[in-house]
KOLFI-591540 format. One record per residue (C-alpha): x, y, z. Coordinates in steps of 0.5 Angstrom, whole numbers, plus 500, padded with zeros to 3 digits. Layout:
N
PT,east,north,up
PT,X,Y,Z
...
//
This chain:
826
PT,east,north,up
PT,455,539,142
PT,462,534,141
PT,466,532,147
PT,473,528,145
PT,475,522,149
PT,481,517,151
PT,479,510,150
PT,484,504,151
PT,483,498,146
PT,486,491,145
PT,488,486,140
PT,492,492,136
PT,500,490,134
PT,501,492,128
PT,500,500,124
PT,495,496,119
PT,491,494,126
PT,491,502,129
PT,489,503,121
PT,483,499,121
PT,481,501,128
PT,482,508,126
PT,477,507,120
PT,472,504,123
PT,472,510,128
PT,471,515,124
PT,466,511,120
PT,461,512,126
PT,456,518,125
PT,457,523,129
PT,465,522,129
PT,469,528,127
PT,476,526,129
PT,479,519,131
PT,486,518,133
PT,489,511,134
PT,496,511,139
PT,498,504,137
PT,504,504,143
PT,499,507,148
PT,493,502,145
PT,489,507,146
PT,484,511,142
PT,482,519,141
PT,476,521,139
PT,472,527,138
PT,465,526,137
PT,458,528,138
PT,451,526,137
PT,449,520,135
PT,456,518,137
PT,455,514,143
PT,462,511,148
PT,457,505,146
PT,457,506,138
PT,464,507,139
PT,465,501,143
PT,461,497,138
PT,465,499,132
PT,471,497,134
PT,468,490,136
PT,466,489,130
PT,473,490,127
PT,476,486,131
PT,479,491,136
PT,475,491,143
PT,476,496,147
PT,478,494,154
PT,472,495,159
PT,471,494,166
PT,465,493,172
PT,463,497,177
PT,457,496,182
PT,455,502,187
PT,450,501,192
PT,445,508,191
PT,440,511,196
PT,435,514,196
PT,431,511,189
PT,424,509,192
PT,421,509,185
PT,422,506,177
PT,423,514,176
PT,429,514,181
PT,432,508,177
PT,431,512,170
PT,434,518,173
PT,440,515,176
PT,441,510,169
PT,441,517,166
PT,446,520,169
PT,451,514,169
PT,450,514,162
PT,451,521,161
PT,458,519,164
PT,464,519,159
PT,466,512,157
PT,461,509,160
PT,458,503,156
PT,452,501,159
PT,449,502,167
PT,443,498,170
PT,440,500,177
PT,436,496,181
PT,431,499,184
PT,430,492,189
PT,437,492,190
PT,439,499,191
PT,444,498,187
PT,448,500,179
PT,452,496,176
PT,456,500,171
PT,460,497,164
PT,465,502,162
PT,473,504,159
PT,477,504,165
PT,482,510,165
PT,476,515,162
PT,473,515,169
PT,473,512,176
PT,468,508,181
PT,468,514,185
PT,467,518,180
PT,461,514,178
PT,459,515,185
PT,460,522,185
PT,455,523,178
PT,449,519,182
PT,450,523,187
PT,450,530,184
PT,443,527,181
PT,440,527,188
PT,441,520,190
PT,447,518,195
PT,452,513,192
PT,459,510,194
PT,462,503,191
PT,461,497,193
PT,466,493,196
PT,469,487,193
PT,468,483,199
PT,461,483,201
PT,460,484,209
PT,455,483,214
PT,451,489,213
PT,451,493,221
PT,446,498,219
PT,440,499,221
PT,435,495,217
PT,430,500,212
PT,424,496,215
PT,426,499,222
PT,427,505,220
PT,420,506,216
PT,417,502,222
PT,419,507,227
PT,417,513,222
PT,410,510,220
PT,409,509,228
PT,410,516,231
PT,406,519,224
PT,401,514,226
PT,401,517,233
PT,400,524,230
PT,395,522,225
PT,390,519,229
PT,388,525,233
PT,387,529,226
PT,382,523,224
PT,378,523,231
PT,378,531,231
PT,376,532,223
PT,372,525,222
PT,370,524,229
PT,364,529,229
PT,361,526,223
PT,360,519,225
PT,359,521,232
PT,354,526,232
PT,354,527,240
PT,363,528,239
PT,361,534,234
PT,357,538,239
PT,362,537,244
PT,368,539,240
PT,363,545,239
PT,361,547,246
PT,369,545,249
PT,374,548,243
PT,370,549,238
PT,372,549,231
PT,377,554,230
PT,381,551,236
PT,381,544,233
PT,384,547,226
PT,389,550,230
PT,391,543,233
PT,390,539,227
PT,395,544,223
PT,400,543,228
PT,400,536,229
PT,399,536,221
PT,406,540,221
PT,409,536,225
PT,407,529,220
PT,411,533,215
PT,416,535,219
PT,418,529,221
PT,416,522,219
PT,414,526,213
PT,420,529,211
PT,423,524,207
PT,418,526,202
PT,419,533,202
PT,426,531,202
PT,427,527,196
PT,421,530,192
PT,422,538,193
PT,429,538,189
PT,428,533,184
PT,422,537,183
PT,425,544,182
PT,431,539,178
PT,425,538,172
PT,426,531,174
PT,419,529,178
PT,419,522,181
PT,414,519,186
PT,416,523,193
PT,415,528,189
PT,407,526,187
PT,406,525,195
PT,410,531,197
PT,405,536,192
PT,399,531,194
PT,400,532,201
PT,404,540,201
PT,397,542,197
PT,392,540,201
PT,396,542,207
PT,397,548,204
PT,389,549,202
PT,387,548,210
PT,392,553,212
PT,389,559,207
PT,383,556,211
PT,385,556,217
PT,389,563,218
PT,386,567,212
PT,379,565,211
PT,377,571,207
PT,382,569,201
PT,377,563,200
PT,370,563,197
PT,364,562,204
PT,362,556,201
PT,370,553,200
PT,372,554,207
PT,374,547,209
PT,380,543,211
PT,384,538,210
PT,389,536,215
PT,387,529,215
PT,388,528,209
PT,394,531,209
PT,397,527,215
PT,393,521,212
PT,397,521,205
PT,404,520,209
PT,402,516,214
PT,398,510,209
PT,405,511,204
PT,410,510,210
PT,406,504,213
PT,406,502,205
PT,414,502,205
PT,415,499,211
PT,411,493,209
PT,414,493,202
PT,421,494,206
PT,420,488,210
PT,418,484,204
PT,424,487,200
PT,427,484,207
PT,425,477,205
PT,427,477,198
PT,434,479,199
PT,434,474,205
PT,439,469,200
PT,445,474,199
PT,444,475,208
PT,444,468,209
PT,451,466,204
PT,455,472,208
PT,453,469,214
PT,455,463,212
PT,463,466,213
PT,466,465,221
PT,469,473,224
PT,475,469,226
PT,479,463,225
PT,484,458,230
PT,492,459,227
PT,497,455,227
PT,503,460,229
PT,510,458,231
PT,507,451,234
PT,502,456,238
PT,494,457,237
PT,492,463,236
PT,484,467,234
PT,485,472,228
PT,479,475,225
PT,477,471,218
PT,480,478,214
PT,488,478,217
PT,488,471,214
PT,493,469,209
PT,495,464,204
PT,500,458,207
PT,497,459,213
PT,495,453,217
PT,488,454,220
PT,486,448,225
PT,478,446,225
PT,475,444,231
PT,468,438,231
PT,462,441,228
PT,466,448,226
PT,464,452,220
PT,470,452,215
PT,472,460,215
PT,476,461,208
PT,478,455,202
PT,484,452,203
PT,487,445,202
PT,487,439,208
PT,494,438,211
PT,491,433,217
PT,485,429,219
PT,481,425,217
PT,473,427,216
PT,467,429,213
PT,464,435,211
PT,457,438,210
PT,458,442,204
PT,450,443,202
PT,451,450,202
PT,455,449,197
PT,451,444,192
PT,445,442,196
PT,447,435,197
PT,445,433,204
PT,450,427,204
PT,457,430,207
PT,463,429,203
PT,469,425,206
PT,475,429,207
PT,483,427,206
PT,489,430,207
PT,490,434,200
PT,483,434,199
PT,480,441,197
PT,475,445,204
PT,471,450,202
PT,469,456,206
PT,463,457,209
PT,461,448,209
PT,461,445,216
PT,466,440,220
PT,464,434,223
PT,466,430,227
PT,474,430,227
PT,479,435,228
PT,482,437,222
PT,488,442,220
PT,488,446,212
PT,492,451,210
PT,490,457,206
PT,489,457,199
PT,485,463,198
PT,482,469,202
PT,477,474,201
PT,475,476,194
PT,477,470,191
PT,474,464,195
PT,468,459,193
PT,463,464,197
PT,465,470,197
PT,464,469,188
PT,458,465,189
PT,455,472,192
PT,457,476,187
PT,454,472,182
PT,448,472,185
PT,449,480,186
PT,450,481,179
PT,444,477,177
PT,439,480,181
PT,443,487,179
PT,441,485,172
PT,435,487,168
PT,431,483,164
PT,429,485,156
PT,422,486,159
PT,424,491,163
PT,425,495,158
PT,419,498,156
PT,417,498,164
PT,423,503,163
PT,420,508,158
PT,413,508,161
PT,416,509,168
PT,421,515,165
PT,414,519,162
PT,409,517,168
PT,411,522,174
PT,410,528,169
PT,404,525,165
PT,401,524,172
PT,402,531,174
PT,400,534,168
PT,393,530,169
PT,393,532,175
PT,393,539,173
PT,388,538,168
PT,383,535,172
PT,384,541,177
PT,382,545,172
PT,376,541,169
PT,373,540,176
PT,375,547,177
PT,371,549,171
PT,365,545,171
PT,364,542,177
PT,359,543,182
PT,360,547,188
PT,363,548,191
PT,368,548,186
PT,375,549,188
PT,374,543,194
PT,371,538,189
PT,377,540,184
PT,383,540,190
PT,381,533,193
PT,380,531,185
PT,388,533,183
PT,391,531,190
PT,387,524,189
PT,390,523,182
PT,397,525,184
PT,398,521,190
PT,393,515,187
PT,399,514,181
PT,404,509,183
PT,411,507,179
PT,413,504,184
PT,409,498,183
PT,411,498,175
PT,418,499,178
PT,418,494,183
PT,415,489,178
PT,421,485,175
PT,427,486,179
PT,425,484,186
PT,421,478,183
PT,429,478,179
PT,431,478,186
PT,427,472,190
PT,428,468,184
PT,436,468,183
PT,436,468,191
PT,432,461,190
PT,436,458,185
PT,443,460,190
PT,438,456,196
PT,438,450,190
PT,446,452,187
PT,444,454,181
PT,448,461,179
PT,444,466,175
PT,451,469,172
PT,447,474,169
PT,440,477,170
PT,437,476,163
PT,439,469,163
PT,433,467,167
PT,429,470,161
PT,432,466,155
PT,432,460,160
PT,425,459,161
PT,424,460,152
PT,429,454,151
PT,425,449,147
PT,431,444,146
PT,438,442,151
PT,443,439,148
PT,448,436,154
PT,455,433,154
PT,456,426,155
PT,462,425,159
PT,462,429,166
PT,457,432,165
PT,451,426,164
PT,456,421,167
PT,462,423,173
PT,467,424,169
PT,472,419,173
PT,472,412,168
PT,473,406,173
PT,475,399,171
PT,468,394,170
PT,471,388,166
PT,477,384,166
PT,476,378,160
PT,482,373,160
PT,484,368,156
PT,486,362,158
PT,490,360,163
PT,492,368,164
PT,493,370,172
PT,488,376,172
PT,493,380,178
PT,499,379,173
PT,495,382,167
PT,493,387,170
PT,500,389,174
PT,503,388,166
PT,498,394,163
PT,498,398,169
PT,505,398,169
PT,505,400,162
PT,500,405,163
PT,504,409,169
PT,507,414,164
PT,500,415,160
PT,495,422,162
PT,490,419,158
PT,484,418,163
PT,483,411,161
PT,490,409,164
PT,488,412,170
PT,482,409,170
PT,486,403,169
PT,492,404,175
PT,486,406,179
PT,484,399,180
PT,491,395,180
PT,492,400,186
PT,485,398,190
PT,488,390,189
PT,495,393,192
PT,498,390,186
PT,506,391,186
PT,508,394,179
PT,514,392,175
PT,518,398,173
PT,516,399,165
PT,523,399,160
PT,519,402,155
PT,512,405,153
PT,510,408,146
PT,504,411,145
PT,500,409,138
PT,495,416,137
PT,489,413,135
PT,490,406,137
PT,493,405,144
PT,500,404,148
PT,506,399,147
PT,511,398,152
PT,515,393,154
PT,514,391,161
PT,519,385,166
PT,521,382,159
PT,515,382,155
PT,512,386,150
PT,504,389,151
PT,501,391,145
PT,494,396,149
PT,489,398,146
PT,483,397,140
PT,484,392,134
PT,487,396,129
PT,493,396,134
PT,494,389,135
PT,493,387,128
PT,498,393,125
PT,502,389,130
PT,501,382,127
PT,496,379,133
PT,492,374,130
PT,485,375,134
PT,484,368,134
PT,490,365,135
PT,491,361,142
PT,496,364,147
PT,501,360,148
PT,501,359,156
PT,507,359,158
PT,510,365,155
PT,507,369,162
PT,509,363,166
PT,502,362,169
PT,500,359,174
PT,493,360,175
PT,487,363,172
PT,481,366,176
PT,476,367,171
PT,477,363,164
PT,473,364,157
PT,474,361,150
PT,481,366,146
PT,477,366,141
PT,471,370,145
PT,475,376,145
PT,475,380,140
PT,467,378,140
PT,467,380,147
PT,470,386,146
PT,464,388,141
PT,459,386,146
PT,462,392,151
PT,462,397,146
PT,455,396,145
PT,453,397,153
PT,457,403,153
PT,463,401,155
PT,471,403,152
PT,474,396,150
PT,481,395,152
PT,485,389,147
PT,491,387,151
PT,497,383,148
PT,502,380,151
PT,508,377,146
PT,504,377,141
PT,498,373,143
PT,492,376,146
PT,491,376,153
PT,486,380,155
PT,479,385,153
PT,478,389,159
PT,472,395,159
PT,473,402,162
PT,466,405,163
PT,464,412,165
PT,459,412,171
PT,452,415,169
PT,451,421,174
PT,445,418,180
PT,440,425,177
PT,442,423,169
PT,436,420,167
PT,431,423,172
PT,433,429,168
PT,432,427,163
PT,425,426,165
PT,424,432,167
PT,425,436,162
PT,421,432,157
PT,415,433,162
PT,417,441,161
PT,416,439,154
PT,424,441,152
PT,428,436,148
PT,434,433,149
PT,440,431,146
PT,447,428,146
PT,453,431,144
PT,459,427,145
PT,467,427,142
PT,466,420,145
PT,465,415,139
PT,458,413,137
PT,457,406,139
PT,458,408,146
PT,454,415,146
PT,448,411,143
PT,449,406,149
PT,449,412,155
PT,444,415,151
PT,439,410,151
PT,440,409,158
PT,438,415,160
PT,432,416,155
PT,436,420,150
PT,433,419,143
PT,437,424,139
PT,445,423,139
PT,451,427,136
PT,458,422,137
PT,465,422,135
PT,465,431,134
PT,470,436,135
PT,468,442,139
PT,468,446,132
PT,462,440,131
PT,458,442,137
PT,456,448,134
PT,454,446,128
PT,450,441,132
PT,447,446,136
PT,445,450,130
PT,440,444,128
PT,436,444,135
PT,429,448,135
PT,430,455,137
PT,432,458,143
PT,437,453,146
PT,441,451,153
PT,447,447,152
PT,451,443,159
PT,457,442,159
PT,464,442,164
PT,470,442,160
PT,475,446,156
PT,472,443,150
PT,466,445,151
PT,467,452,152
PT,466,454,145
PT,458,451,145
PT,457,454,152
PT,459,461,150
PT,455,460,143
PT,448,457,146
PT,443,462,147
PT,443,459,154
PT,450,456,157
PT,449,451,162
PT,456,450,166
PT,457,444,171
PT,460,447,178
PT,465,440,178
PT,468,443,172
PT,473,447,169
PT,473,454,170
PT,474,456,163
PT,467,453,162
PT,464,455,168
PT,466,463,165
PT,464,461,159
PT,457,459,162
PT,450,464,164
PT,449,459,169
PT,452,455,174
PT,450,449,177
PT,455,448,183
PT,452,440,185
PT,453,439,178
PT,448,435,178
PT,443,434,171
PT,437,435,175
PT,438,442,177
PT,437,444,170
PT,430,442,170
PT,431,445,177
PT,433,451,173
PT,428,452,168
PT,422,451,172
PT,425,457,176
PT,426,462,171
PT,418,459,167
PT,416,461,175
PT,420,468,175
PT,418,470,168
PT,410,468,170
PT,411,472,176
PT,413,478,173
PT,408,477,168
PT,403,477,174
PT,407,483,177
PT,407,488,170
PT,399,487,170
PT,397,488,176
PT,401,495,177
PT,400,497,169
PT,392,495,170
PT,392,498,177
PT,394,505,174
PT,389,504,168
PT,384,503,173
PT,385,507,179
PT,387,514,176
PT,381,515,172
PT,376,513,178
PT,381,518,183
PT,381,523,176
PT,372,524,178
PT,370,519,172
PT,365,515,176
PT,362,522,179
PT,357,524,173
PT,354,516,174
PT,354,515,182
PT,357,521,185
PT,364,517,188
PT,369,522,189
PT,376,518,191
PT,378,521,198
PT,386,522,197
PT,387,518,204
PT,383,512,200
PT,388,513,194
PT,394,514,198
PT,392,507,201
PT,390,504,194
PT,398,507,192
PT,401,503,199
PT,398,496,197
PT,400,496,190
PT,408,496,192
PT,405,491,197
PT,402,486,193
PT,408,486,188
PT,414,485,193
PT,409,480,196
PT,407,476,190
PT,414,476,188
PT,416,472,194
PT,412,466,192
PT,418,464,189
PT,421,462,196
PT,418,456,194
PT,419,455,188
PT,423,450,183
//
């Protein structure tokens, strides 16, 4: 079956482009056609089996010209089990243009990958919902779910089928252990009566509460696509079933199989809904993250409107706006501080306990908490595009995700509902066969037992909710999970590969030395240099003016200032010339190093701190080799001066460090700045292997040399190439947003810590969904026989259904439960 598609694709402009694009299509099997439009950018191909939207994707990527693509998350009703997840997957990836589909059966959700112009979210949603499972786009802006939570809903209905179950157990299993209660039974109703209120009260179980199972499990059933409501639909409609014929209709039965099973029947569904409704609560706790970040945002805000304060909601909100802050108020959207001075609690941002000081012209943040002042910001973004409201995206889209171990999950669960079934059969048909008598009574409670006792649930359950807990965790410590199959790759990382500056170090480079020759007055000097300096962008400069500023230096204006590349500035200042730089300038300039000032040339007066001129230049070495940027200053052709820029080490640098060697993961340096210098600061924080002086191409070859799977940490432009190229790219929080979108993880603090902070998560997660997969695949492989009667020729245990159907709830409950372990980790 061919089926033709419209495709837009990107990077064509040229006819030679669309040539090259049109062969790459046609060169994929199963294409019959392919027609490029280079005006419209788009493509037209007719195709079939085993031509995909994906392999079609994947060849124009390989030629240079990617389609353009597009993601849509859906939030799902309805899926109680892995078998649900494969259906759904299946039907969005059955949809025309849609390149990859992931659902996440703890998250109710599916996050789609698709050509945007060949289908729609809503159309999407339409297709999941034609399978049998209620979907609708997801909002951009997360809100405060008002619906009833899952976990009353499923505490309600297991509460009343309780309260209709517990008469049938008492009249069907009551006389068995009392003996004194069978007789009374006898002598007041006798047995057919209690048949007849057992039956009734049974109905109403799976009228009811029970319904659900009815609901889901019947249709997909009579679609072929049984799941697990179908198992217990089956389990519970068979035994019901049974006892009805015996109960209305004897004569249909054999005399020695004229028993009933109303218990049974009611107990199925009462076990599995008190099963759901634990596992709902624990599902609740997992998900308790995302709940707790879109708490964080206020419903309303105080505005300054026209010189009057008015409350709006948080959603009328609007750029340029001016929102007033009370003391010890939470800050509704991001914006920029126009007045005030305070501090701020911006742990939910960084996990930082310590609150940051607040200026006017200082970033605020929505979401973080207000102290003691009053304050006013104006608005700088709303909804979607604040910090928060993409915080909780990323950690929706990371919980959203799948691990490559799912994936055998996913093959084994599309094939366990009908092996299941069809094993059932089998085994009614064997007892049947050559069982003892009565036959068809050890053959019905050997089926029923094997159909309710099979659980994909837990096998489903398995990877995502511990995918769930553990991104949650990381959020709680602010570390983003940007995709969900990070966590798996960053718990293999054998070697992290940091950059130095804003990443081991602040980023902020301060003035640490002042060295001066003889008789030069220190605060003329350095009003000289920063004066030169103003007109520089050079972090250096900055760091330079930074400190003339903080001594309230008055600057002299600057005639002249010609920067040198690779050697430092000239500029001529209030009648001198400075020379400022390294040594190659000063001597290319004609400066003897070890000449003696002339003392008069700057009209000195005084001298706060004097050192032998001819100490200079071996003093400018000394502070290179203690990690620092050494500065020569030349004034009218005589040196004047070595000052030392350093760049502060991070608090966490070295503990880092630390802590990654006790994982057993290497660390590396990998550094633009200059050797010596990055040596220095490596040896500070305990790094032995160091790369210096590359550029950002050199990063990648320097990665390339580490031990495999590797993590680089970086915060810049420059580092982007090697985030996007390492196996696992680390981006600081505090850094640029191309590095932070080139990144798998985010540590919003940016502090070095969090990333063995990070690692030990996700060893934690993936050890947690190892122990998760076990049990579920070891609870299958060992139960289903045992309810399949294979313990009977050795002892004569036959599982009873009501034991299956308690075994099948407390597998999914021991999964969501152990997944939650991971609250505590990190």
């Amino acid at each position: 079956m061919t089926q033709t598609a419209t495709f837009p694709v990107t990077g064509m402009s040229c006819a030679s482009c669309a040539g090259r694009a049109e062969r790459a299509l046609t060169a994929v099997p199963g294409v019959t056609e392919a027609s490029i439009n280079l005006a419209a950018n788009s493509a037209r191909v007719t195709f079939g089996a085993p031509a995909t939207p994906t392999t079609l994707a994947a060849a124009l990527q390989k030629a240079g010209y990617p389609m353009a693509e597009a993601e849509a998350r859906l939030t799902v009703d309805g899926m109680t089990c892995a078998s649900c997840t494969g259906r759904v997957e299946r039907a969005l990836q059955a949809a025309p243009g849609v390149l990859a589909a992931s659902v996440n059966l703890a998250t109710h959700t599916a996050q789609v990958r698709y050509t945007p112009g060949t289908i729609s979210p809503t159309e999407l949603a339409q297709r999941v919902t034609k399978a049998g499972y209620p979907a609708q786009p997801a909002k951009d802006t997360p809100a405060p779910d008002t619906r009833q939570p899952e976990d009353a809903v499923m505490k309600r209905r297991a509460l009343i089928a309780a309260a209709l179950t517990l008469p049938v157990v008492v009249l069907a299993m009551g006389g068995h252990m009392v003996p004194a209660f069978h007789h009374w039974i006898m002598a007041s109703i006798g047995t057919q009566t209690s048949w007849l209120i057992q039956f009734a009260l049974t109905a109403a179980v799976l009228a009811g509460p029970g319904r659900i199972f009815l609901r889901i499990g019947l249709p997909a059933l009579a679609r072929m696509a049984p799941e697990m409501n179908s198992l217990v639909a089956l389990g519970s409609l068979a035994a019901f079933g049974y006892s009805s014929v015996a109960t209305f209709a004897p004569a249909l039965l054999p005399a020695t199989a004229r028993e009933v099973y109303f218990e049974a029947a009611a107990t199925i569904v009462t076990l599995i809904l008190v099963g759901r409704w634990l596992e709902a609560r624990a599902k609740g706790q997992a998900g308790e993250a995302i709940r707790r970040l879109v708490g964080l945002r206020p419903a309303t805000a105080r505005v300054d409107r026209g010189g009057e304060t008015v409350e709006l909601p948080v959603e009328e909100l609007a750029p340029g706006d001016i929102v007033l802050l009370a003391p010890g108020e939470r800050v509704a959207v991001d914006g920029i501080l126009t007045d005030g001075h305070g501090w701020i609690d911006e742990s939910m941002l960084t996990g930082e306990p310590a609150p940051v000081e607040k200026t006017p012209g200082a970033p605020v943040t929505g979401g973080t908490v207000n102290g003691a002042a009053a304050l006013a910001f104006r608005v700088t973004a709303t909804g979607a595009d604040t910090v928060l409201a993409r915080i909780i995206r990323l950690v929706e889209d990371a919980q959203g995700g799948k691990l490559p171990v799912q994936a055998l999950v996913d093959r084994i669960t599309r094939w366990f509902v009908p092996a299941v079934m069809a094993l059932a059969a089998v085994t009614f048909l064997i007892w049947l066969a050559l069982g003892p008598e009565p036959h068809l009574t050890h053959a019905l409670v050997a089926g029923i037992s094997v159909l309710i006792i099979a659980c994909p649930c837990a096998m489903g359950l398995a990877t995502p909710v511990s995918i769930l807990v553990g991104t949650g965790r990381g959020a709680e410590l602010g570390i983003l999970f940007r995709r969900g199959d990070a966590l798996q790759r960053l718990a293999e990382v054998r070697s992290v590969a940091f950059d130095k500056t804003g990443t081991l170090t602040e980023g902020r480079p301060v003035l640490t030395d002042l060295e001066l020759a003889p008789g030069v007055d220190e605060a003329e000097l350095l009003a000289l240099v920063a004066s030169a300096e103003a007109r520089s962008e050079h972090p250096l400069a900055h760091a330079i003016l930074a400190a003339a500023k903080e001594q309230g230096l008055t600057l002299p204006r600057a005639d002249s200032a010609r920067a040198v590349p690779g050697k430092g500035l000239v500029a001529s200042v209030g009648g001198h010339v400075l020379l400022i730089g390294n040594a190659a300038l000063l001597e290319g300039e004609g400066v003897d190093l070890a000449a003696k000032p002339d003392e008069n040339a700057m009209h000195i007066t005084s001298a706060s701190v004097l050192h032998g001129f001819h100490m200079l230049a071996a003093r400018a070495e000394t502070l290179a080799a203690e990690g620092k940027t050494p500065v020569l200053v030349a004034v009218d052709g005589r040196l004047a001066a070595v000052l030392a820029v350093s760049d502060p080490l991070k608090p966490g640098a070295a503990a880092a460090v630390a802590a990654l060697r006790a994982l057993g993961v290497e660390s590396t340096m990998i550094s633009g700045d200059n050797r010596l210098t990055a040596e220095a600061v490596a040896a500070r924080i305990g790094i032995s292997n160091v790369v210096a002086g590359v550029l950002p191409e050199g990063k990648l070859q320097a990665l390339s040399r580490l031990p495999a799977p590797t993590a680089f940490v970086g915060d810049g432009i420059n580092d982007a190439p090697a985030l996007a190229a390492a196996d696992v790219g680390i981006a600081m929080g505090t850094g640029t947003d191309v590095a932070i979108e080139s990144a798998d993880i985010v540590v919003i603090s940016g502090d070095p810590q969090a990333v063995a902070s990070a690692i030990n998560l996700s060893r934690a997660t993936l050890r947690n969904i190892r122990q998760n997969l076990f049990w579920a695949f070891s609870y299958n492989v060992l139960l289903i026989p045992v309810a399949a009667g294979a313990l009977y020729p050795l002892n004569g245990m036959l599982l009873s259904p009501m034991l299956a159907a308690g075994a099948m709830a407390f597998s999914s409950v021991f999964v969501v439960t152990n997944a939650l372990r991971l609250r505590r980790a990190g």
